[in-house]
C-alpha positions in Angstrom: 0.0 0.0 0.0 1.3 3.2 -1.1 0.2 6.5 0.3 1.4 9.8 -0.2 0.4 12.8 2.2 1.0 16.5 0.7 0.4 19.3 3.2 1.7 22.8 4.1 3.7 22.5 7.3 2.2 22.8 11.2 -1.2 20.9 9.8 0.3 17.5 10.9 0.6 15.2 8.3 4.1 13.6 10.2 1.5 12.2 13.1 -1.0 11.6 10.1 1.9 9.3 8.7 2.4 7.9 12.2 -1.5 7.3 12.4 -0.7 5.0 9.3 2.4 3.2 10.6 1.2 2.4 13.8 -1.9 0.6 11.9 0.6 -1.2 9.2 2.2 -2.4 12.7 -0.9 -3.9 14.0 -1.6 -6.3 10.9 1.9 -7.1 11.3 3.0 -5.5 7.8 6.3 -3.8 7.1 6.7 0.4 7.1 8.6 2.5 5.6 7.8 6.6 6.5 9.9 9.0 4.4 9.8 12.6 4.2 11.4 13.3 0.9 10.3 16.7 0.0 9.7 20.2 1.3 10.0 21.7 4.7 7.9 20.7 8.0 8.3 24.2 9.4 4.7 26.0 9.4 3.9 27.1 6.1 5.9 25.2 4.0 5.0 21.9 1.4 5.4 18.5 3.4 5.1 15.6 1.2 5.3 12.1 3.4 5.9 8.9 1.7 4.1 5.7 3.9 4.7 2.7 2.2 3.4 -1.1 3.8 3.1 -4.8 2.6 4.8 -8.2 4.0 8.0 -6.4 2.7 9.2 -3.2 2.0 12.4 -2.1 0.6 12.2 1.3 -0.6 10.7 4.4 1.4 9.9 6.4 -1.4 6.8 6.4 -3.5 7.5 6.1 -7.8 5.8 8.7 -9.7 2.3 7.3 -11.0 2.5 4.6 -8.0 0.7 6.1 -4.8 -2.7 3.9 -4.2 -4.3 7.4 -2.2 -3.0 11.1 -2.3 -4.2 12.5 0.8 -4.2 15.8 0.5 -4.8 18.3 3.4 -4.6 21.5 1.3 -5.9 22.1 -2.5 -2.9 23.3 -4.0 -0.8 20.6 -2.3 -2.5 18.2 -3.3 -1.9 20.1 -7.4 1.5 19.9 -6.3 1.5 15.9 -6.0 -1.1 14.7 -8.3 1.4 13.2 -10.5 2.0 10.6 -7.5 -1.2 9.1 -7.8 -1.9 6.0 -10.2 -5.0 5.7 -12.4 -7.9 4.7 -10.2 -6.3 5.4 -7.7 -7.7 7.6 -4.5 -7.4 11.1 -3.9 -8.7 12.6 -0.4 -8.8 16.4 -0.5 -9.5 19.1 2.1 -11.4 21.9 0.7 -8.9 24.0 2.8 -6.8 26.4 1.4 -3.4 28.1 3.2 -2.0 31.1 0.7 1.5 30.6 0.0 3.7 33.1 0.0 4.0 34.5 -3.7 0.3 34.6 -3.6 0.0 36.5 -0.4 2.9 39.0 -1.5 0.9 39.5 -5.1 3.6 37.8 -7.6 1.1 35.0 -8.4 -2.4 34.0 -7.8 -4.3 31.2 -6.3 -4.7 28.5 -9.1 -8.8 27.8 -9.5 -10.6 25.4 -10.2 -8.7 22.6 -8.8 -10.9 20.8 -7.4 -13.0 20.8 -10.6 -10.0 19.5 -12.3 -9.3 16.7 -9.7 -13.0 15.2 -10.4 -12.2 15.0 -14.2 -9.1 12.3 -13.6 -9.2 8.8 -13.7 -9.5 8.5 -10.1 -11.6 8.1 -7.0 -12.0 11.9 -5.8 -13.4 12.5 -2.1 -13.9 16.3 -1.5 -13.9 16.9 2.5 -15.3 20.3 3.6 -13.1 20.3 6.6 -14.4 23.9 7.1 -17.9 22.9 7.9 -16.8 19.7 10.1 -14.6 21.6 11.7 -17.2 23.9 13.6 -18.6 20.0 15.1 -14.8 19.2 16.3 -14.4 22.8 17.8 -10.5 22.3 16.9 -8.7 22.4 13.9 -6.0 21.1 15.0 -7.4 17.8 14.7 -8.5 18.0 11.0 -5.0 15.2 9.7 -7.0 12.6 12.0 -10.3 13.5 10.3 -9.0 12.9 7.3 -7.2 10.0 8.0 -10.5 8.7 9.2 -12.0 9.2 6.0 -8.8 7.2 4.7 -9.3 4.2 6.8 -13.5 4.0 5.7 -12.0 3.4 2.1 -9.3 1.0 2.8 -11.4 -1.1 5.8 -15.0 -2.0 6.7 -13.7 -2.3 10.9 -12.7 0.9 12.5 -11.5 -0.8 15.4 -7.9 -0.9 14.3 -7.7 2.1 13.2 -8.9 3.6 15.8 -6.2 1.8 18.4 -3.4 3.3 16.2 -4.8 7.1 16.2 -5.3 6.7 19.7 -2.0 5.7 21.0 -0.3 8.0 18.2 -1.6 10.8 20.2 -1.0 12.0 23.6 -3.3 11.1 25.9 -4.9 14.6 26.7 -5.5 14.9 23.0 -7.1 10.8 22.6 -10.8 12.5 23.2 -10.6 15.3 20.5 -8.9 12.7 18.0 -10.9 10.2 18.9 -14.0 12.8 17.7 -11.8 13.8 14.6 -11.4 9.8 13.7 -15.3 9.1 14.0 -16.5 11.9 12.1 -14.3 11.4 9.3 -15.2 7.6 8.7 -18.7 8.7 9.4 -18.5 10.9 6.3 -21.4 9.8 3.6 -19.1 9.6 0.3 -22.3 6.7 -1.0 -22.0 7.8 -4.2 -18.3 8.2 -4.6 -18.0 4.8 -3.3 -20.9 3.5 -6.0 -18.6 4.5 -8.3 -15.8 3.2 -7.4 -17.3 -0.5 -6.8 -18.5 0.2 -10.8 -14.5 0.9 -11.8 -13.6 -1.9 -9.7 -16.5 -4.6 -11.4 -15.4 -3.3 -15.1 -11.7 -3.9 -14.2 -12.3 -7.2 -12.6 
């Protein structure tokens, strides 16, 4: 399983990629985590590699070879699309963080992104982390939300999943995560997934 997680820096896709290890662990498969790209201060691009099977022996993602993008930012996830293989999944934040040559006016916010996601030959799941964001209180915990959304695509048993977010996090944080994690698998994606089952019957 190859999964590559693009974000802008302080939005914690590191523990996200822990989140994933620590479940890799617990079916007793291999893991390699690699950050190959970009700068984990705030603000800057983050691009994590997570990579698990029986066997593992390179950390770092080939282009056209990543099963799910998730993407915690729009134009991140722009930046990384060409990770992603065909039918593949991409999981997108509706969030967006203006870099700095937009901010400073030497370049503008590319549009319709998202719009362009949908057209490609791959699973697209839209999350308006705005809008769930008001139920968490916190948006801080928006990478476990996600990665709940992840786990609901790649598993029919939460339980699991929910062990390895849980003692990712500190334990003063387990509640708020453990909220973030819920919601996120709890997301209604019926028709997304309807098509996906289709893809998967025509390839079969």
């Amino acid at each position: 399983m190859n999964i590559l997680i693009a974000a802008v820096g302080g939005q914690g896709a590191l523990l996200a990629a822990r989140m994933l290890g620590n479940y890799a662990h617990l079916q007793g498969q291999a893991v390699k985590v690699s950050e190959v790209h970009g700068m984990s201060q705030r603000g800057g691009s983050v691009v994590t590699h997570v990579r698990f099977a029986e066997r593992v022996h390179s950390p770092v993602i080939e282009l056209g070879h990543a099963d799910v993008l998730l993407a915690f930012e729009v134009l991140e996830a722009a930046r990384s699309i060409e990770y992603l293989r065909e039918g593949g999944i991409l999981i997108v934040a509706n969030h967006r963080i203006l870099p700095l040559p937009v901010l400073t006016g030497v370049a503008e916010y590319p549009q319709r992104l998202l719009e362009a996601f949908e057209k490609m030959p791959i699973a697209t799941y839209v999350v308006d982390t705005s809008a769930i964001s008001g139920q968490l209180g916190n948006l801080k915990a928006i990478n476990t939300l996600l990665v709940g959304v992840l786990a609901r695509r790649l598993s029919e048993d939460p339980k699991a999943w929910l062990t390895a977010v849980l003692d990712t996090v500190p334990e003063k944080h387990r509640d708020l995560n453990e909220r973030a994690f819920k919601l996120g698998w709890n997301i209604d994606f019926a028709s997304h997934d309807k098509l996906r089952n289709q893809q998967k019957e025509a390839l079969a």
